[in-house]
C-alpha positions in Angstrom: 159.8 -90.1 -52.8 160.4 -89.6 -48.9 161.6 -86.1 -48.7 163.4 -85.4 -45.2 163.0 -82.5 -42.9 166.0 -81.7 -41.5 166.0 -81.4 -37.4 167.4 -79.3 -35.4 169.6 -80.9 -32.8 168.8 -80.3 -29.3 170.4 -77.1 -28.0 173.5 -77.2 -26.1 173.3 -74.4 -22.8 174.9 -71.0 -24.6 178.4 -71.9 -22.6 178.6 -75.4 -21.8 181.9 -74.9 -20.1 182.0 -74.3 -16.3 183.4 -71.1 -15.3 186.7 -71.4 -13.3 186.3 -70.7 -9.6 188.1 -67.6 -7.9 188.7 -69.0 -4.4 190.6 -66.6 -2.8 189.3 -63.4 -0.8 185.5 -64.1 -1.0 183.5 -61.6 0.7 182.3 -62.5 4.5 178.6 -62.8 5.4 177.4 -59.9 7.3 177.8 -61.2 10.5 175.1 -59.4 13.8 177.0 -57.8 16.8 178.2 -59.6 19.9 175.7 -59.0 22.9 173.3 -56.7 20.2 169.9 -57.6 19.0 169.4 -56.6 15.6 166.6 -54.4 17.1 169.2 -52.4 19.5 171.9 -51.8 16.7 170.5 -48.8 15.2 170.2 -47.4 18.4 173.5 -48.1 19.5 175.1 -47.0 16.1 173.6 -43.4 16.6 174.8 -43.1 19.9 178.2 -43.9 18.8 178.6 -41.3 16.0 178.1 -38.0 19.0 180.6 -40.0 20.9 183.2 -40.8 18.6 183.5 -37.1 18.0 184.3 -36.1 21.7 186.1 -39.2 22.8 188.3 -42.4 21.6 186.9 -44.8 24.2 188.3 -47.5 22.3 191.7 -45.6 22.2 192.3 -44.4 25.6 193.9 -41.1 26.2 195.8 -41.0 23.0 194.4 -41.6 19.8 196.9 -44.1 17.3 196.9 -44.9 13.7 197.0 -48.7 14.4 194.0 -48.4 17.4 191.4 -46.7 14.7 193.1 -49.6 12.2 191.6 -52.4 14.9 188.6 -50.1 15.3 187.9 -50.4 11.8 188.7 -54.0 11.5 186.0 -54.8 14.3 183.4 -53.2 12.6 184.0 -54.8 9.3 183.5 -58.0 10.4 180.3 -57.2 12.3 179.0 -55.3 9.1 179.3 -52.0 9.9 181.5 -51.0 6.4 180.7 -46.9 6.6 182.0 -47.0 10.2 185.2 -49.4 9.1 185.6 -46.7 6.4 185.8 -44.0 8.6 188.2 -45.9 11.1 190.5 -46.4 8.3 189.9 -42.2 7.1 191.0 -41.4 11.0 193.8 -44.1 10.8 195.6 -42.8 7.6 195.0 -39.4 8.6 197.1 -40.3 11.4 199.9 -42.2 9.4 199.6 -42.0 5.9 202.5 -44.6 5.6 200.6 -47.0 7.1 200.5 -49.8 4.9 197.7 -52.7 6.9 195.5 -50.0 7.0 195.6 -49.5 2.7 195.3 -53.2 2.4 192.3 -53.3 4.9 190.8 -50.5 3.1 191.3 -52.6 -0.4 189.8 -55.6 0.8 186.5 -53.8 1.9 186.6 -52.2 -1.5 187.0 -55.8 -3.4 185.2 -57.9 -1.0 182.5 -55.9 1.0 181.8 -53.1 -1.8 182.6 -54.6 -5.0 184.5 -51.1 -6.1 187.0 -52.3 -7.7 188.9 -49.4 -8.7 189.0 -48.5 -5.3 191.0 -51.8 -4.1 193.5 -51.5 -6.4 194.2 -47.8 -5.7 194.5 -48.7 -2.1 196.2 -51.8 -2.5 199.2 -49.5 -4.9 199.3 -47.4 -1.3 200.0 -50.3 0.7 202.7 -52.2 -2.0 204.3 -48.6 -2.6 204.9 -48.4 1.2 205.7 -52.5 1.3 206.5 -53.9 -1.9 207.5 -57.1 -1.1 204.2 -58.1 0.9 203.5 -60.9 -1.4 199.7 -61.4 0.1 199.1 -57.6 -1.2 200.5 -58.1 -4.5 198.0 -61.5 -4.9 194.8 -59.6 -3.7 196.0 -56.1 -6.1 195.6 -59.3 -9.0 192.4 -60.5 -8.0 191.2 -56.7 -8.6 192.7 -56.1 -11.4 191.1 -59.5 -12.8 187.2 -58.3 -12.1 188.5 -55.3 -13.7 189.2 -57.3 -16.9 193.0 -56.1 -16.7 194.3 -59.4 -17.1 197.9 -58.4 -18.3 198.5 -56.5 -15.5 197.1 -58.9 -13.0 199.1 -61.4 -14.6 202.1 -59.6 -13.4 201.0 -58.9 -10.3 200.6 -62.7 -9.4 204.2 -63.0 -10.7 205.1 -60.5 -8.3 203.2 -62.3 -5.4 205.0 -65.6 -6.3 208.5 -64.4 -6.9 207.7 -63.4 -2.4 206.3 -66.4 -1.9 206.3 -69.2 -4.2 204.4 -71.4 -2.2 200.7 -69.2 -2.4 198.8 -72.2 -3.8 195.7 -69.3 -4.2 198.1 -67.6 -6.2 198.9 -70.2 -8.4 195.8 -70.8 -8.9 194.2 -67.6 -10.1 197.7 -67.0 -12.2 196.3 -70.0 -13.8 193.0 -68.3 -14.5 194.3 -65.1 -16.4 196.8 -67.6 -18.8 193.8 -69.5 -19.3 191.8 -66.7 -19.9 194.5 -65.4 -22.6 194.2 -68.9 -24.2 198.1 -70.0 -22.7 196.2 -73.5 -21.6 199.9 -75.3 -21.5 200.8 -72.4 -19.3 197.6 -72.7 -17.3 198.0 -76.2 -16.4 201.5 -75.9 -15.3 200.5 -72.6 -12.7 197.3 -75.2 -11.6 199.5 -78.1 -10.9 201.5 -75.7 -8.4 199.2 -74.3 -7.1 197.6 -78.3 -6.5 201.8 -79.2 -5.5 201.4 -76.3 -2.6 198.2 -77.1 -1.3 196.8 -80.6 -2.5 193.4 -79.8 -1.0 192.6 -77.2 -3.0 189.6 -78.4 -4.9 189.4 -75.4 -7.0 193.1 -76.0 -8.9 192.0 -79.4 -9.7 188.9 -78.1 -11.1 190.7 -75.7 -13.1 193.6 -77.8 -14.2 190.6 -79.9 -15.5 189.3 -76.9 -17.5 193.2 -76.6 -18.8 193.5 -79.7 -19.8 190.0 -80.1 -21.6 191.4 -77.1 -23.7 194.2 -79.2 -24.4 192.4 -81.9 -25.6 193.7 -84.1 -23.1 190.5 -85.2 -22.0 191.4 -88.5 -19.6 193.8 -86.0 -17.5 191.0 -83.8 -17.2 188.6 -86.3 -15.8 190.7 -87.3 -13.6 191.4 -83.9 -12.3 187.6 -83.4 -11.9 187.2 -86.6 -10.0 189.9 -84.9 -7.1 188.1 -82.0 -6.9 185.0 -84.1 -6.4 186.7 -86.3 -3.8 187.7 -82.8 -1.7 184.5 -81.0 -2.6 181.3 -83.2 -3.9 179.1 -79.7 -3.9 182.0 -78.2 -6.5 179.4 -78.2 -9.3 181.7 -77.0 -12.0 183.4 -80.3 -11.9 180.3 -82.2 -12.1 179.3 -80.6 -15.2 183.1 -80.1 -16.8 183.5 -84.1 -16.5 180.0 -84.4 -17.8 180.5 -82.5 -21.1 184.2 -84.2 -21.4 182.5 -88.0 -21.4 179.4 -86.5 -23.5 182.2 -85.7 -26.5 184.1 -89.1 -25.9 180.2 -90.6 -26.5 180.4 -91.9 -22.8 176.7 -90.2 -22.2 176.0 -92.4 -19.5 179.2 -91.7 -17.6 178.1 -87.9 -18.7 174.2 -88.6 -17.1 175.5 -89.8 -13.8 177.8 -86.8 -13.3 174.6 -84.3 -14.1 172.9 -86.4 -11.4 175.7 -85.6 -9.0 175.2 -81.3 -10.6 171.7 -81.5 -9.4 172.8 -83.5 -6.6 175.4 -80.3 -5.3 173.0 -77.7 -6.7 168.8 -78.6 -7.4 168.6 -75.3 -8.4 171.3 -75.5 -11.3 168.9 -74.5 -14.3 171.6 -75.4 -16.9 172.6 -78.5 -15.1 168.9 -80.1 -15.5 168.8 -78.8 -19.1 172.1 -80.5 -19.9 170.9 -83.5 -18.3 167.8 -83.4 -20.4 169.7 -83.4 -23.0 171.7 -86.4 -22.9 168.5 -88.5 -21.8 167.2 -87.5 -25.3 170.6 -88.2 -26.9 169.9 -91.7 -24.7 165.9 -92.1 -26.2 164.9 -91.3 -22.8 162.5 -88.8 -23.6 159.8 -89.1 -20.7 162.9 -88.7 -18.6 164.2 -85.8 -20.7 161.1 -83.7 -20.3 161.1 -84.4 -16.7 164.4 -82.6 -16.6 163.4 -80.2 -18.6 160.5 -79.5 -16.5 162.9 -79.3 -13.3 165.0 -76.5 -15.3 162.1 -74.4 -15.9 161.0 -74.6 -11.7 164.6 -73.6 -11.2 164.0 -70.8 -13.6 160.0 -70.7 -15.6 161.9 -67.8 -18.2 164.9 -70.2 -19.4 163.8 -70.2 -23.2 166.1 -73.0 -23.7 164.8 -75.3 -21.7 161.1 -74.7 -23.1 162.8 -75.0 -26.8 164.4 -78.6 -25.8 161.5 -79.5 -24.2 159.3 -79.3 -27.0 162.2 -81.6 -28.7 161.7 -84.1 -26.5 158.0 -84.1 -26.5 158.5 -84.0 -30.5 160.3 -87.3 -30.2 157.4 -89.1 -28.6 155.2 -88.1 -30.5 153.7 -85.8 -29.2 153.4 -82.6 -31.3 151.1 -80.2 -29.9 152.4 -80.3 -26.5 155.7 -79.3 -28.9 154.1 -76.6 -30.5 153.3 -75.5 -26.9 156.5 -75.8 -25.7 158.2 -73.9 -29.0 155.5 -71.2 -28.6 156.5 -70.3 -24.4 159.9 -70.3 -25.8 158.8 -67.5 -27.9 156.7 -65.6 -25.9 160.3 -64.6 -23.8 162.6 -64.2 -27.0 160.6 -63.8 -30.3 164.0 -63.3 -32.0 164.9 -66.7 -30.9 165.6 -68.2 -34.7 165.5 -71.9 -33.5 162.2 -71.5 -31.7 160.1 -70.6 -34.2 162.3 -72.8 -36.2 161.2 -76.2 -34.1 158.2 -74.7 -34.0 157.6 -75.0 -37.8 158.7 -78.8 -37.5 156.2 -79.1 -35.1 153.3 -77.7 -37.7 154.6 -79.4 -40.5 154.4 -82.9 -38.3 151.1 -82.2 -37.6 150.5 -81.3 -41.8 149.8 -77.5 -41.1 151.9 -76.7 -43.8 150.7 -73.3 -44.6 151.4 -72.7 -41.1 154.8 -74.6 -41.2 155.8 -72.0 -43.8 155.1 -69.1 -42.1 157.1 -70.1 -39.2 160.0 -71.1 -40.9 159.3 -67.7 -42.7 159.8 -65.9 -38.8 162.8 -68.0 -38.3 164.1 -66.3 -41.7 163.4 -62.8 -40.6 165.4 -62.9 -37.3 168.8 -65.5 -39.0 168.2 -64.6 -43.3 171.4 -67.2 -43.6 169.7 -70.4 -41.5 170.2 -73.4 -44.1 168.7 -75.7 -41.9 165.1 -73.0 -41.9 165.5 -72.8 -45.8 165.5 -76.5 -46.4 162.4 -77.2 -43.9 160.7 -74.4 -45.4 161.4 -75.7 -49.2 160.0 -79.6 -47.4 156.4 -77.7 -46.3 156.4 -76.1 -49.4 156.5 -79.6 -51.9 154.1 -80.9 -49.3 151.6 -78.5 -50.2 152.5 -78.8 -54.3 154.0 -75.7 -54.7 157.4 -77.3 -56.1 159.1 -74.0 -57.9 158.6 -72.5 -54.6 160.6 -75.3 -52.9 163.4 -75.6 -55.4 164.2 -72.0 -54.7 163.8 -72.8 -51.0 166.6 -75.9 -51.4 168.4 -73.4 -53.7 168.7 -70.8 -50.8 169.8 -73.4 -48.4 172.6 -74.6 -50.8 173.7 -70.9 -51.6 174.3 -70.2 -47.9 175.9 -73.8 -47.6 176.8 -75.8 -50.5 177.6 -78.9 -48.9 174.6 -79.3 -47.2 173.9 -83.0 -48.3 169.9 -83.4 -47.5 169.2 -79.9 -49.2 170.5 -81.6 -52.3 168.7 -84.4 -51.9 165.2 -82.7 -51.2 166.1 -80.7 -54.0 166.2 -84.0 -56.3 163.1 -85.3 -54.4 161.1 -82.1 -56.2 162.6 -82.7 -59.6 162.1 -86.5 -59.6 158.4 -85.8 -58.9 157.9 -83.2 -61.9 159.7 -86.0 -63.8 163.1 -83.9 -64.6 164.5 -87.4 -64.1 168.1 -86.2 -65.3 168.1 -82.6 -63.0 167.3 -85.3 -60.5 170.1 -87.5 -60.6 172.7 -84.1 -60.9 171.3 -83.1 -57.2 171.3 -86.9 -55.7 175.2 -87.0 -56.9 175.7 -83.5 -55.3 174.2 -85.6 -52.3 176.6 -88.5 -52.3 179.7 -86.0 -52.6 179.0 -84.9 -49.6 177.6 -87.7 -48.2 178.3 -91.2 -49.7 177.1 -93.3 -46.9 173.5 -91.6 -47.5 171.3 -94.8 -48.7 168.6 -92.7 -49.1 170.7 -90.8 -51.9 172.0 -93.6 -53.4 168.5 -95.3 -53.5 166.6 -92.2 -55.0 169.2 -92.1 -57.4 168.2 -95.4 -58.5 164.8 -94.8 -58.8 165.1 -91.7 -61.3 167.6 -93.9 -63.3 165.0 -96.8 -63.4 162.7 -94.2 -65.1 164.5 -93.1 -67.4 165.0 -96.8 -68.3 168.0 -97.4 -67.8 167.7 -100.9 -64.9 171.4 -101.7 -65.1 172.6 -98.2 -63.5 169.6 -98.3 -61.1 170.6 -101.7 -59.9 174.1 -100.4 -59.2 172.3 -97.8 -57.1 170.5 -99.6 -55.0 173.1 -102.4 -54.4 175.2 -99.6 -52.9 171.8 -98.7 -50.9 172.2 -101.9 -49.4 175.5 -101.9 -48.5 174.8 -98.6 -46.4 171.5 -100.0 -45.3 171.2 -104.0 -45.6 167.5 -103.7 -43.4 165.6 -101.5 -45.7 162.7 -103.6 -47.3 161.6 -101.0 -50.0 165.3 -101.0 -51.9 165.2 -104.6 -51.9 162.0 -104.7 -53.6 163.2 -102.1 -56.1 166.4 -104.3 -56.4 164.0 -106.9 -57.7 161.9 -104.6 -60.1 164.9 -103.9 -62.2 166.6 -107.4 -62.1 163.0 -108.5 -63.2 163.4 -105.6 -65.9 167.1 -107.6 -66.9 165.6 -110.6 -67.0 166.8 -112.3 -64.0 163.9 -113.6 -62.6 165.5 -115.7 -60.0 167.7 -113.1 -58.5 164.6 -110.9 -59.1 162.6 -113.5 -57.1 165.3 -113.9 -53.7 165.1 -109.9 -54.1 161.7 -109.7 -53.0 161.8 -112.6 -51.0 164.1 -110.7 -48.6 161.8 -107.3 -49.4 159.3 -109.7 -47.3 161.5 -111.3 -44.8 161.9 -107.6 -43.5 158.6 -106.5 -43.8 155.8 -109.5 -44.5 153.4 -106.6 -44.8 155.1 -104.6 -47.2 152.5 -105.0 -50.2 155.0 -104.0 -53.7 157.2 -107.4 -53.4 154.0 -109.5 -53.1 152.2 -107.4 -56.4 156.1 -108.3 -58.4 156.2 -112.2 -57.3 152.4 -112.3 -58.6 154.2 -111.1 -61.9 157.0 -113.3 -61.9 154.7 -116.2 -61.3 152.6 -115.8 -63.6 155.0 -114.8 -66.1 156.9 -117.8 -65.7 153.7 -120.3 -66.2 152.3 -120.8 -62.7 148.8 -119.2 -62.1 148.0 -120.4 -59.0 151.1 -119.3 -57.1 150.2 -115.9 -58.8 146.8 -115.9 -57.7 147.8 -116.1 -53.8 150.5 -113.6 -54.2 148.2 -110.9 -56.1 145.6 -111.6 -53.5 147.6 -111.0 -50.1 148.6 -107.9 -52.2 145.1 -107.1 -52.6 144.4 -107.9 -49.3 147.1 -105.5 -47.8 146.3 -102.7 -50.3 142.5 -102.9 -50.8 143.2 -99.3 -53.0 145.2 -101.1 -55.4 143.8 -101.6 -58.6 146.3 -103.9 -60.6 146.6 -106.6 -58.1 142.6 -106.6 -58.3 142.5 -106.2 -62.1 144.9 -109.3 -62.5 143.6 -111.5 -60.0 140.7 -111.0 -61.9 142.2 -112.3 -65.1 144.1 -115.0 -63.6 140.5 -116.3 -62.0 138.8 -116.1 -65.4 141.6 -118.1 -67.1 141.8 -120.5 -64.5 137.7 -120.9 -65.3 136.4 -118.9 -62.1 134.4 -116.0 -64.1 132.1 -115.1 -61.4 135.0 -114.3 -59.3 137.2 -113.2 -62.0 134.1 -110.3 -62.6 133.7 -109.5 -58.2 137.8 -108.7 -58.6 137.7 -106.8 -61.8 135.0 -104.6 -60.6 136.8 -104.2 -57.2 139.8 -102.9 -59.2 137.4 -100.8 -61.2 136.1 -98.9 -58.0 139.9 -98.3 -57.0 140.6 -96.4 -60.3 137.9 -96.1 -62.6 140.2 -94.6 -65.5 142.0 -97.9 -65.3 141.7 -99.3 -69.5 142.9 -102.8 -68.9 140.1 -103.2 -65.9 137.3 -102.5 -68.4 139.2 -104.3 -71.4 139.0 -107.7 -69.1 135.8 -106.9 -67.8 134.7 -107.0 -71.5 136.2 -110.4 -71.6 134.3 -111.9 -69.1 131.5 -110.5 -69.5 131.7 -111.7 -73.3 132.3 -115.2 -71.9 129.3 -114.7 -70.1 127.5 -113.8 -73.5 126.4 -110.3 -71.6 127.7 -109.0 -75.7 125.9 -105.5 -75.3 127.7 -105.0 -71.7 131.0 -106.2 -73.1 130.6 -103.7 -75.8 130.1 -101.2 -73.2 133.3 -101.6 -71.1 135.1 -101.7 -74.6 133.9 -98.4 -75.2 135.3 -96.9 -71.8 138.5 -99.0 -72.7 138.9 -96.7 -75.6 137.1 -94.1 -73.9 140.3 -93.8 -72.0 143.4 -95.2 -74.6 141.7 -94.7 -77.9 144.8 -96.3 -78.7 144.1 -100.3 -77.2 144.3 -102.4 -80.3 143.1 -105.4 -78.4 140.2 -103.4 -76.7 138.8 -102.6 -80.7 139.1 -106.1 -81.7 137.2 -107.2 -78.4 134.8 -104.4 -79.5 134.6 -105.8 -82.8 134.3 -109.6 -81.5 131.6 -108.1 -79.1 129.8 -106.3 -82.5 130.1 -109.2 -84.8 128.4 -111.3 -82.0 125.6 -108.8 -81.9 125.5 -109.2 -85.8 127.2 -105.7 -86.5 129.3 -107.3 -89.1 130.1 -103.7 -91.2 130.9 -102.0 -87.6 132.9 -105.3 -86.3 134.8 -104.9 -89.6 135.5 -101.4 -88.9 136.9 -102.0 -85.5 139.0 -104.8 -86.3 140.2 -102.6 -89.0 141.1 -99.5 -86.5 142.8 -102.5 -84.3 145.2 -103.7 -87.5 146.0 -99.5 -88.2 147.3 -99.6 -84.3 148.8 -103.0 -84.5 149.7 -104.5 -88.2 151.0 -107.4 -87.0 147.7 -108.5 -85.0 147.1 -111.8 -86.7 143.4 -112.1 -84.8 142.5 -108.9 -85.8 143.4 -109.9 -89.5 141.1 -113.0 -88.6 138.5 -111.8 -87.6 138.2 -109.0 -89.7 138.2 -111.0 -92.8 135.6 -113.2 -91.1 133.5 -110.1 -90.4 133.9 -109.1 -94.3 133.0 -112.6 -95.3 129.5 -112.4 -93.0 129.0 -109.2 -95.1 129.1 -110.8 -98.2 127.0 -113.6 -97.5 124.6 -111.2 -96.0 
């Protein structure tokens, strides 16, 4: 029984979902000074400061609120923030009411500074001088929004728009904060105005694409994202929005190209490359995917996700130690990282390190106590190295923390069909189908533990239903055929395993069961050749040997016959019916005291082989060991009453006796 380690799925980036873009009062570069070398500034700047306390040269004669205002506005935008700070501190100490000089103060708070407190104080100064300045009201709610108030920056965009309705920027970061408080419909409709006042704006069509997505009206959002693409091909939040839209519509190749245009706008987008990784495995591109991977991890050599996914990929070519390597860097950064050592027990287990498998799996357990997926894998490594209690309580952890997991069930059944609880078995393989009825592998295990408990007409029921779910599957086909053969339909039996073979001409059972049928049905050379190629592909199997033998020595080929026999012999030396025929031939032969001993191993190993103690007895009576031939034909009629050649050759044996 195949049991199946459940993988992990490659790992999505934590948030896959581009973050909406706040385009409106973005800070300014510090820019240098007109006519000053960065060298000379310093110099210049202290020679100001003595100045500015004796004179206004900027101010002439008489110092004014609104000249310290420009004074302060100069100096922001050539970097100079402390100076424009204390511009605006001489400014309002000259006219407290003066409201440009709050909002200039507010936007070097937001912008320059990043105190955030500190722009909305100043921008309440300015609205409670001007309240109907709608640009102040829009840049009081983008501080408010860094500042996580979303309610009241909601309002305050109101505010702004109810001034001036036509603020696409506005609109636009409305939009945000409705988003933000899961309104999406509401969100969409703020976007679209904010795209109806200015069209160009590629950051409303990005974020009516994120509004839409919510929505789940994914071909609207696509189309959004490709307008914000055709304004602005660097926006990489549309890239990678559109890409994760067509990867849930199953579109991954649409999805791929778009994460080429990510790392197109932005080489250094870590999650872009790991995304794009991730489709190229979805795709059975794994070189490629590692590649990407790889390019992630130059953007970024600490992104544990990317070394996790990696070893996936690597995994899937086959390549398992590389894998392990991979899983291992992955948790060097995070050792709590559950899936990590998680993969990384896979890995092990690939490579048949089970003890090692375990303990992993073990470490997976210790960081996440309710990972099915860790419980399951662990119970797999644990039947792979025999200890099967320990893996039923493994599969019966899994199912406690998720009942409906479908593949613990059926590795639970695995265990149980192999310590022959045939009926526990078949309970867990229908616990299986529940969940899952289109698992063949369920439906075809359940088969097999009904074919051993002999009941062939059930099993066949099973494994026609296999078929259905999986028509290209050589081994249920064969089994098909082993339990029609068991009804007596030898002909359907026979087009079973002919279509076993037609799948898979190397596929030994199906040749070992039509070397059955044929000879069972009166043709011995047609069973010869198909017990031979079964031979021939498994050199370990002792039956097809054993009756090649026979069929060789009954069709008068005893030299032969004994070569096979023995060959089956070497392949499983406890096999009874190998030494039985070998006493046969060798009897043929006239090699009597040989004969006698491969009887003896015969009942060496079934002291219960009537026809191995009347071969004995023909082999003794040859030999002239009439009382002990007796005897053994005797012990062959107590196993077998109805053995009329025992009877025979017993009474023959008697009558040497009494002529003797």
């Amino acid at each position: 029984m195949l049991r199946q380690v459940h993988r992990a799925q490659l790992e999505v980036a934590a948030d896959g979902t581009p973050s909406p873009i706040l385009p409106a009062g973005e800070p300014k570069g510090i820019s240098e000074a007109r006519g000053i070398s960065p060298s000379m500034r310093l110099g210049v700047l202290l020679l100001l400061i003595p100045l500015l306390a004796l004179a206004d040269p900027a101010l002439g004669d008489e110092e004014s609120a609104e000249g310290w205002l420009e004074e302060a506005e100069r100096y922001r935008q050539e970097g100079a923030i402390d100076l424009a700070l204390s511009s605006l501190d001489r400014s309002l100490a000259l006219d407290p009411d003066l409201a440009e000089a709050w909002v200039l103060r507010g936007e070097i708070a937001l912008y320059n500074l990043t105190d955030r407190e500190m722009a909305v104080e100043a921008f309440e100064r300015a609205l409670g001088i001007d309240p109907e300045d709608g640009v102040v009201w829009y840049e009081l709610g983008n501080a408010l929004s860094f500042l996580g108030r979303v309610d009241e920056a909601l309002q305050a965009y109101n505010r702004s728009l109810t001034i001036d309705p036509e603020n696409g920027k506005a609109w636009n970061n409305r939009g945000l904060i409705l988003g933000a408080l899961g309104r999406y419909e509401e969100a969409a409709s703020s976007f679209e105005r904010a795209i109806s006042s200015d069209p160009d704006l590629a950051a409303a069509w990005q974020n009516r694409g994120n509004a839409l997505r919510a929505l789940g009206r994914p071909e609207e959002a696509l189309e959004c994202y490709a307008s914000a693409l055709a304004i602005d091909s660097g926006l990489v939040g549309s890239w990678k929005g559109a890409a994760e839209l067509l990867r849930a519509l199953g579109r991954d190749e649409e999805a791929l190209a778009r994460l080429d245009g990510a790392v197109g706008a932005d080489p250094g987008d870590k999650a872009a490359w790991n995304d794009r990784g991730l489709i190229l495995g979805v795709l059975g591109r794994y070189e490629e995917a590692v590649e990407s991977f790889d390019a992630a991890l130059r953007a970024d050599p600490g992104y544990l996700l990317a070394w996790n996914n990696r070893g996936l990929a690597l995994a899937n070519l086959g390549r398992s130690e590389e894998a392990l390597e991979s899983y291992n860097r992955s948790i060097d950064i995070d050792p709590s990282f559950a899936l990590a050592w998680y993969n990384r027990g896979r890995a092990l287990f690939d490579l048949e390190r089970y003890d090692e498998a375990v303990e992993a799996y073990d470490s997976a357990l210790e960081v996440e106590p309710a990972f099915a997926l860790a419980w399951n894998n662990r119970g797999a490594a644990l039947a792979a190295l025999g200890r099967e209690e320990e893996a039923l309580e493994s599969y019966d952890r899994a199912l406690e923390i998720d009942p409906g997991y479908e593949i613990a069930w059926y590795n639970r059944g695995s265990v149980l069909y192999l310590e022959g609880r045939y009926f526990d078995a078949i309970k867990a393989f229908d616990e299986a189908i529940r969940f899952n009825p289109t698992s063949a592998d369920a439906w075809h295990s359940k088969g097999h533990a009904l074919y051993q408990m002999r009941r062939p007409g059930e099993a066949l029921v099973c494994y026609e239903k296999a078929l259905e779910l999986d028509p290209g599957r050589a081994e249920t086909w064969h089994h098909r055929g082993v339990a029609l053969a068991d009804l007596n339909r030898a002909a359907e039996a026979a087009e079973a395993f002919d279509r076993a073979l037609e799948l898979d001409p190397e596929y030994e059972p199906p040749w070992y069961r039509k070397g059955i049928l044929a000879y069972s049905s009166g043709r011995p050379e047609e069973a010869l050749a198909h017990f031979t190629r079964a031979a021939e592909l498994d050199p370990g199997h002792a039956e097809a040997w054993n009756n090649r033998g026979w069929i060789l020595f009954t069709l008068g080929d005893t030299d032969e016959a004994l070569e096979s026999i023995d060959r089956a012999l070497e392949a499983d030396t406890a096999l009874a019916e190998g030494w039985n025929n070998r006493g046969v031939v060798l009897t043929a032969l006239g090699k009597n005291e040989e004969a006698l001993e491969a009887y003896n191993r015969t009942i060496d190993i079934d002291p219960a082989h009537p026809r191995a103690w009347n071969n004995k007895g023909a082999s003794l009576y040859h030999l002239g060991r009439y009382r002990e031939a007796a005897d053994c034909y005797g012990r062959a009629l107590e196993l077998d009453p109805a053995f009329a050649d025992a009877r025979a050759n017993r009474a023959a044996a008697l009558q040497r006796l009494q002529a003797s």
